[in-house]
MIGU-676098 format. One record per residue (C-alpha): z, x negated, y. Coordinates in Angstrom, 2 decimals. Each point is the difference from the previous one (the first is absolute). Layout:
# residues N
- Z_X_Y
...
//
This chain:
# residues 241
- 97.35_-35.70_125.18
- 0.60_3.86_-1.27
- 3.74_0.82_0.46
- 1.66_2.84_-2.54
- 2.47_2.00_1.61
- 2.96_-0.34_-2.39
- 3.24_1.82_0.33
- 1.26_2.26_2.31
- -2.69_-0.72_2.26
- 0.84_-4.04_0.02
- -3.07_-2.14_-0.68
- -0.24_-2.01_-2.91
- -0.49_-3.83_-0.42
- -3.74_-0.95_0.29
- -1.73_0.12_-3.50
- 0.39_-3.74_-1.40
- -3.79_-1.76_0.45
- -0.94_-1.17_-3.66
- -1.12_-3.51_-0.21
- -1.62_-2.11_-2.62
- 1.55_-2.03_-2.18
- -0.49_-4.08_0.56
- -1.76_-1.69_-2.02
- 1.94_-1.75_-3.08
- 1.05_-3.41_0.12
- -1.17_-2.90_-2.10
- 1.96_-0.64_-2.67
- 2.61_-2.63_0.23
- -1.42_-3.81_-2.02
- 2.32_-0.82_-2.61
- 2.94_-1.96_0.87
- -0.11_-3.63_-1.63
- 2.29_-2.05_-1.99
- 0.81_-3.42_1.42
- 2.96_-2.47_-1.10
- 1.73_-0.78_3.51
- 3.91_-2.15_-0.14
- 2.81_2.03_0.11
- 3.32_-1.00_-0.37
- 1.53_2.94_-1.67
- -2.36_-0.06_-3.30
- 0.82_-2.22_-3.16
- -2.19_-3.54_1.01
- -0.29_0.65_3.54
- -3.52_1.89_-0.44
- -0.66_3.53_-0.21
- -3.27_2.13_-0.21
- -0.12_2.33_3.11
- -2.41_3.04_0.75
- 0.31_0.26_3.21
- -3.68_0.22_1.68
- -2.98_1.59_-1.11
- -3.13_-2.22_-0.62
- -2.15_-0.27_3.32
- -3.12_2.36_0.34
- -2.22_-3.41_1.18
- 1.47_-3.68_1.50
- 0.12_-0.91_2.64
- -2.95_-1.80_2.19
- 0.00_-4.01_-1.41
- 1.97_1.83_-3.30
- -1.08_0.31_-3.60
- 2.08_2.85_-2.23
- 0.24_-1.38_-3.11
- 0.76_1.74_-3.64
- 2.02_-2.53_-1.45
- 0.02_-0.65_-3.86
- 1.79_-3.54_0.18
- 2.59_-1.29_1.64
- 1.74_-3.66_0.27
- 2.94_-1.07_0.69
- 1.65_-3.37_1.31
- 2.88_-2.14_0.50
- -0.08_1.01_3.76
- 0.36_3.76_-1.36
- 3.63_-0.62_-1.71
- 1.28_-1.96_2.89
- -0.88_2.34_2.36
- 3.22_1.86_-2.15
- 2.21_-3.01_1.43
- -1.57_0.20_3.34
- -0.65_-3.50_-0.46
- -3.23_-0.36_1.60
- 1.46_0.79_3.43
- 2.00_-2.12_2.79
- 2.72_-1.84_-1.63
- 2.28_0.99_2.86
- -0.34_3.40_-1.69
- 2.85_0.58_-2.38
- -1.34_1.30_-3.53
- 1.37_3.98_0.85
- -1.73_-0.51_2.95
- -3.17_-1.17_-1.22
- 0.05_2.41_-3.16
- 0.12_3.32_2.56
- -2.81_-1.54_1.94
- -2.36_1.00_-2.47
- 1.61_2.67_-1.64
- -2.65_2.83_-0.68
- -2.85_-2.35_0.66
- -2.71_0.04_-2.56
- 0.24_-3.09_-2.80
- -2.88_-1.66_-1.18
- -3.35_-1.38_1.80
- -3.01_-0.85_-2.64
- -1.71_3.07_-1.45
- -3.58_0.22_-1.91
- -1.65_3.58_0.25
- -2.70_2.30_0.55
- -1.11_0.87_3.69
- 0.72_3.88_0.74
- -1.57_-0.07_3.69
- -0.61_-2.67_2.33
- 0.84_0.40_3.68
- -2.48_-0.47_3.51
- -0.29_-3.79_0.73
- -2.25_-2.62_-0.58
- 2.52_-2.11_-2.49
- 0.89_3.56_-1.48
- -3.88_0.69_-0.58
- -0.35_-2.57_-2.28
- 1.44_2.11_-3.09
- -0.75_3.05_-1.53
- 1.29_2.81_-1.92
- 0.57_-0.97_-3.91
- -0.29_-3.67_1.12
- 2.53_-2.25_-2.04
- 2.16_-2.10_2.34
- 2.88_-2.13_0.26
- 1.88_-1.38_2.57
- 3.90_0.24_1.82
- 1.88_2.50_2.20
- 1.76_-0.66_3.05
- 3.68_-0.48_0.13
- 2.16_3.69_-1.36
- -3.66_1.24_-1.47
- 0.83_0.27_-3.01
- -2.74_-1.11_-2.79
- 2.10_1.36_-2.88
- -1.18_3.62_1.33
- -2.54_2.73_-1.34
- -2.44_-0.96_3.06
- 0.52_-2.83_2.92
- -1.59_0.07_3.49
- -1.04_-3.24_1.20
- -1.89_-2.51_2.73
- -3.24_-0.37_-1.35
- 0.22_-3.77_0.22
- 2.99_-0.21_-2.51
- -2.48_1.34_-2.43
- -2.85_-0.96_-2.10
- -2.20_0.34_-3.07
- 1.25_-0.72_-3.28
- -2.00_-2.21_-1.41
- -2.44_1.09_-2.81
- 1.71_0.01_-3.64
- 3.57_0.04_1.12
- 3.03_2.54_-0.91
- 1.51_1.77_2.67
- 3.58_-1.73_-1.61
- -1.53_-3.26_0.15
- -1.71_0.65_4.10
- 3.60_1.63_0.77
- 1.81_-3.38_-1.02
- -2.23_-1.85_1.95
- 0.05_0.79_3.75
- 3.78_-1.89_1.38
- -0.05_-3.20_-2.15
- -3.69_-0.58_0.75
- -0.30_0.27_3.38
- 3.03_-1.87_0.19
- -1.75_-2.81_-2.06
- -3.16_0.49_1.83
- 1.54_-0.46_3.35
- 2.15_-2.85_-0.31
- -2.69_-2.22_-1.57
- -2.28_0.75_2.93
- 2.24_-0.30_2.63
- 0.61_-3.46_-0.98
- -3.33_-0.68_-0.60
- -0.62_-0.86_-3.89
- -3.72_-0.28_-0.42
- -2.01_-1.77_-2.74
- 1.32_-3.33_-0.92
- 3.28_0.08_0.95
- 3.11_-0.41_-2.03
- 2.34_2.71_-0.07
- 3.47_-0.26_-1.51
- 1.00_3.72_-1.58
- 3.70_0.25_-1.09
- 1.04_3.54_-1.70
- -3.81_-0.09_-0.92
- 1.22_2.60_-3.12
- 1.43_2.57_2.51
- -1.24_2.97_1.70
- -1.63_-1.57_2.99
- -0.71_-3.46_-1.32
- -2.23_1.11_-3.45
- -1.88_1.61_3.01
- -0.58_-2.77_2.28
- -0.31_-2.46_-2.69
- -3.33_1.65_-1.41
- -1.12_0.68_4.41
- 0.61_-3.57_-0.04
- -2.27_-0.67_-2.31
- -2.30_2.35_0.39
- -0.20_-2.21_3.82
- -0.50_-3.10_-1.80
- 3.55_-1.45_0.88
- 1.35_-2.66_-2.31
- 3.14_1.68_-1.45
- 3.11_-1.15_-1.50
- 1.75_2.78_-1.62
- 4.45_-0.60_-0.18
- 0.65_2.45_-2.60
- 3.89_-0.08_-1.53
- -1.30_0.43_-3.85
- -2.02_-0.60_-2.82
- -1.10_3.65_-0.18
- -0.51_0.20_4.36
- -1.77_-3.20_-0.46
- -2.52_1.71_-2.31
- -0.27_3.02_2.11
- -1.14_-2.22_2.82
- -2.60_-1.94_-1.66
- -1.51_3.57_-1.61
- 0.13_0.84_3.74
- -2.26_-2.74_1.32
- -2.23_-0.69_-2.67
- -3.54_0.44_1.12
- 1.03_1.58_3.53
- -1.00_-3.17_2.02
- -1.76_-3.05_-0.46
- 2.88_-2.09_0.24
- 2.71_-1.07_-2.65
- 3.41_1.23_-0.06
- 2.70_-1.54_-0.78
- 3.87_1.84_-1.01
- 2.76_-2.29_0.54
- 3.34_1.15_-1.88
- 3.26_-0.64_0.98
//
């Protein structure tokens, strides 16, 4: 490099190399809302900003928009910390899932679907439903989830009505087949009004089972014979207390 003879004959510092600027960064994704437990806000829930939406899931992962979310009994007593050991005390219990993310059935729009053959299956725009995992919050501007924990709504339904769905029907779905109700059989439904039985009582049907409906009134009783009219090809009968 040149040198320039500064003062009194001492040489000056090497003229400062000018080099170009880096390029700019991308700009940051807008953070996202999401209702997570916290102990400090009035009903133990609070909505918290603290990540920015993904740029793309994760391979096996579908990012969804979400417009609906559900929520369940499992969701409040997760505020108790009653769904863990019972040899946990409730303070315990409560801190174990304090910031976690509260809710698990969602209905929305896909934004981008990951790398994967399960994640494959779905495409931008398509309308989906389906369940988180455990501290994903549903109740959230956009969830990231397996690809097997979702699916396509079916044609003609709301996103409310697909975002209600997801917990009490697999939950219905799964218990009758695991104990192997197929056509024919009898199948005796108490709580058949509630939010998982009015669910299996019409998969029941819908299976051909021969269902008697325990319903604890008039107006529950009424509900459950609306229900399972014309679902199956068997009769159902509602037994009140």
């Amino acid at each position: 490099r040149r040198r320039v003879q500064g003062p009194r004959g001492r040489a000056a510092a090497p003229a400062p190399h000018h080099h170009p600027s880096p390029p700019l960064t991308a700009p940051l994704l807008p953070m996202m809302r999401a209702l997570v437990y916290s102990r400090a806000s009035a009903g133990g829930v609070a909505v918290s900003e603290r990540a920015r939406r993904p740029a793309a899931p994760r391979e096996g992962h579908v990012l969804v928009d979400v417009v609906a979310a559900g929520l369940n009994p499992v969701d409040a007593k997760y505020l108790v910390g009653d769904k863990l050991p019972s040899w946990l005390d409730a303070l315990v219990g409560r801190r174990s899932v304090e910031g976690l993310g509260a809710g698990f059935d969602f209905a929305g729009v896909v934004a981008c679907a990951g790398a994967g053959a399960g994640a494959q299956l779905f495409a931008p725009d398509d309308r989906v439903f389906g369940t988180s995992p455990i501290g994903v919050a549903s109740v959230a501007d956009v969830v990231e989830v397996p690809a097997h924990q979702v699916a396509h709504m079916p044609r003609g339904a709301s996103f409310a009505r697909a975002a209600a769905l997801p917990l009490v029907g697999l939950t219905a779905l799964q218990a009758l087949r695991h104990n192997g109700l197929a056509c024919g059989k009898r199948l005796l439904l108490i709580g058949a009004s509630g939010g998982v039985g009015h669910v299996a009582l019409q998969v029941a049907k819908a299976m051909g089972a021969h269902v008697t409906a325990v319903a604890g009134t008039e107006v529950s009783g009424a509900r459950c014979r609306r229900l399972g009219k014309g679902v199956g090809g068997s009769a159902l009968l509602c037994a009140l207390p």
